[in-house]
N, C-alpha and C positions, 0 to 999 in steps of 0.2 A: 540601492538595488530594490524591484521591486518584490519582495517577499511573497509566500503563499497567504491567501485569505487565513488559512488555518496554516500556522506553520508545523511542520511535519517533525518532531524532533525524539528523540529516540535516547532514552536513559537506560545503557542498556542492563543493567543491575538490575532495573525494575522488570524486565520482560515477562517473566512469570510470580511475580509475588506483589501484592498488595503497596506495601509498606517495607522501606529497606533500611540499613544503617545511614547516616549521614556520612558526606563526603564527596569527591569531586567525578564528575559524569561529564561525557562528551556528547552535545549537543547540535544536530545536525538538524540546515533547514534547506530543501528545494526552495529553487525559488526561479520564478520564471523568467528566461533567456532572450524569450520572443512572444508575449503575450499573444498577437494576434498577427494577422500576416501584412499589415499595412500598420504596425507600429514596433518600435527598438527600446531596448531595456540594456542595463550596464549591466547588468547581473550575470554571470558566465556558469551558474551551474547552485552546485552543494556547497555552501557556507558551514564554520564549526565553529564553537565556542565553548570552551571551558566553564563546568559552572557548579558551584559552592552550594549543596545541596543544606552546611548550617548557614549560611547568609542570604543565601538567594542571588549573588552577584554572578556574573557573565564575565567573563573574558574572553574577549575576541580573540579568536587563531587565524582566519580570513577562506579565502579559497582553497576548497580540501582538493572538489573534481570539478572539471571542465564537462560540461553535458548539458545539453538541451530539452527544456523545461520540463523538471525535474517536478512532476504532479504533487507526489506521496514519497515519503522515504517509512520503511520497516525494518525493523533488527528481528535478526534470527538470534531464536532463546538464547543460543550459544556466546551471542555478544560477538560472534568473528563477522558475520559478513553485514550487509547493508543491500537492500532491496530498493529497486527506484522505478517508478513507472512514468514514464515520458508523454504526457498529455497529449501533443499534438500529431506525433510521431508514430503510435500505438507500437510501444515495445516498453521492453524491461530489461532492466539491465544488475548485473549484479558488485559489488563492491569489497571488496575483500578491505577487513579496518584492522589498520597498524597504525594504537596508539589514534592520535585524531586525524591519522591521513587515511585516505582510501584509495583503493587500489581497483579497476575498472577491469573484470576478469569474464564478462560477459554479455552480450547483447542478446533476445531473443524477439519476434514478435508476437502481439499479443492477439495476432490474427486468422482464423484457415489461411491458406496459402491461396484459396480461390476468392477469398473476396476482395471486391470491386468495389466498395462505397464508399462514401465517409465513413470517418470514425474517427473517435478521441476517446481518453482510457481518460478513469476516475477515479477510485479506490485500489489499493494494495492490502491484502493481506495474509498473514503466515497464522497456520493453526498454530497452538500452544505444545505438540510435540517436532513443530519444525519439521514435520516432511510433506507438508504441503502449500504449497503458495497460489493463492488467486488474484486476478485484475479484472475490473470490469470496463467494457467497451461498451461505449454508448454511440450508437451508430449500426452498428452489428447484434447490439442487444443483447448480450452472451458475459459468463466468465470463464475469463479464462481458467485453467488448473492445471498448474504445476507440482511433478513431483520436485523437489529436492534432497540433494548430496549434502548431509550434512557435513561431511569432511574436506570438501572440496567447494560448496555453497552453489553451487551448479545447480542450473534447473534444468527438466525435461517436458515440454509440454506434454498432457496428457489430454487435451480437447478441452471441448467447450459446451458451455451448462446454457440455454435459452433463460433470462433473466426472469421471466416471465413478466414482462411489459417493456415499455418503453424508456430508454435513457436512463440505466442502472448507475444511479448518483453513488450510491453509496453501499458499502457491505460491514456486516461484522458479525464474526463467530463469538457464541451465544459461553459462557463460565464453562460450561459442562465439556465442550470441545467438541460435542456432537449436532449443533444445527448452525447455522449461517441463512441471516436474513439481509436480501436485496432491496434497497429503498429504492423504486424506477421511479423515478422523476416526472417523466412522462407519461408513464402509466398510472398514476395516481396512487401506488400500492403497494406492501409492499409483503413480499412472499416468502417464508419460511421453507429451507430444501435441510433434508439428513445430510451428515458428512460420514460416506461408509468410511469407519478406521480404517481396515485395510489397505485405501485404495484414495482415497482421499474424494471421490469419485461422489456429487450433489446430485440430492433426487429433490422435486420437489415434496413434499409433505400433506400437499392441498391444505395448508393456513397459511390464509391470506388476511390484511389487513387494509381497509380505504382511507387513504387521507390526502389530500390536493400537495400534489407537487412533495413528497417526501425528499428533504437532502441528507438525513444523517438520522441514524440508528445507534441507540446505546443501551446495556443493559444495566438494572439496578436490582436487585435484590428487595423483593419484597417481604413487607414487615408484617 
């Protein structure tokens, strides 16, 4: 199968802490179904693998879910559900995990309801208290932002954040839980927004940063 560039895999122990005990995690990768619209892939969705966190070996489990190119997969802190954003499709969908199977308990799009253009989604992701989820659309320019059920793993969209530039490649919410930076691809930049606790709800900040074609964003603790 053809795998993601980055494969999207989720230890879900690790979700909120650094460093964890050893021992055996379930390992989930998207992988694309249909790369392009004039080429076929054997790949049918969400691959799992068992994996040995003292030896570092894998054991294959094989096809968890059936679904259509599967961009990003994210765990919620809670380790119950699984988050997927569908690249070509522009939706998301949600996963309920028993053990290394998953269970397909909701589809939503990642769109207004009035647009008309293209668009294909890039990044997923869940604040570190799990009641909010974002996607970004590149085509539309925007993220999306969802609230989340932690008990049910359900999302509700709650609108959409203008990226501030063009082809939002990439996102990620900053240690603190309180900023989320948009790397736009196409815009050349990439832009720092608040995340109100309440409400889960991005503003932008006005800090901005220049740099050609940005795809990925990480943070490190300075020394």
């Amino acid at each position: 199968m053809r795998c993601l560039a980055v494969i999207s895999s989720l230890l879900f122990s690790l979700a909120t802490t650094a460093y964890a005990q050893s021992g055996d995690y379930f390992v989930y990768a998207g992988s694309y179904t249909n790369p392009t619209p004039t080429t076929t892939s054997a790949s049918k969705g969400i691959y799992a693998w068992r994996f040995d966190s003292k030896t570092g070996a894998l054991t294959p489990i094989g096809l968890v879910a059936e679904t259509v190119n599967p961009a990003h997969v994210w765990g919620h802190p809670n380790g119950k559900f699984l988050y997927v954003n569908h690249e070509t499709d522009s939706k998301v969908s949600v996963f309920e995990v028993n053990g290394a199977s998953l269970k397909q308990i909701q589809t939503l799009s990642t769109l207004p309801a009035d647009h008309k253009g293209n668009n294909t989604t890039a990044e997923i992701q869940i604040d570190q208290t799990g009641k909010w989820l974002y996607v970004t659309n590149r085509g539309h320019d925007s993220i999306a932002h969802y609230a989340v059920d932690a008990a049910k793993g359900t999302l509700t969209l709650v609108g959409h954040t203008p990226s501030g530039g063009r082809t939002p490649r990439n996102i990620a919410i900053d240690p603190t839980n309180r900023y989320l930076i948009a790397a736009n691809q196409n815009g050349d930049n990439i832009v720092v927004f608040g995340i109100d606790q309440k409400t889960g709800a991005l503003t932008p900040t006005g800090a901005t940063g220049q740099v050609p074609q940005p795809g990925g964003v990480y943070f490190v603790k300075a020394q």
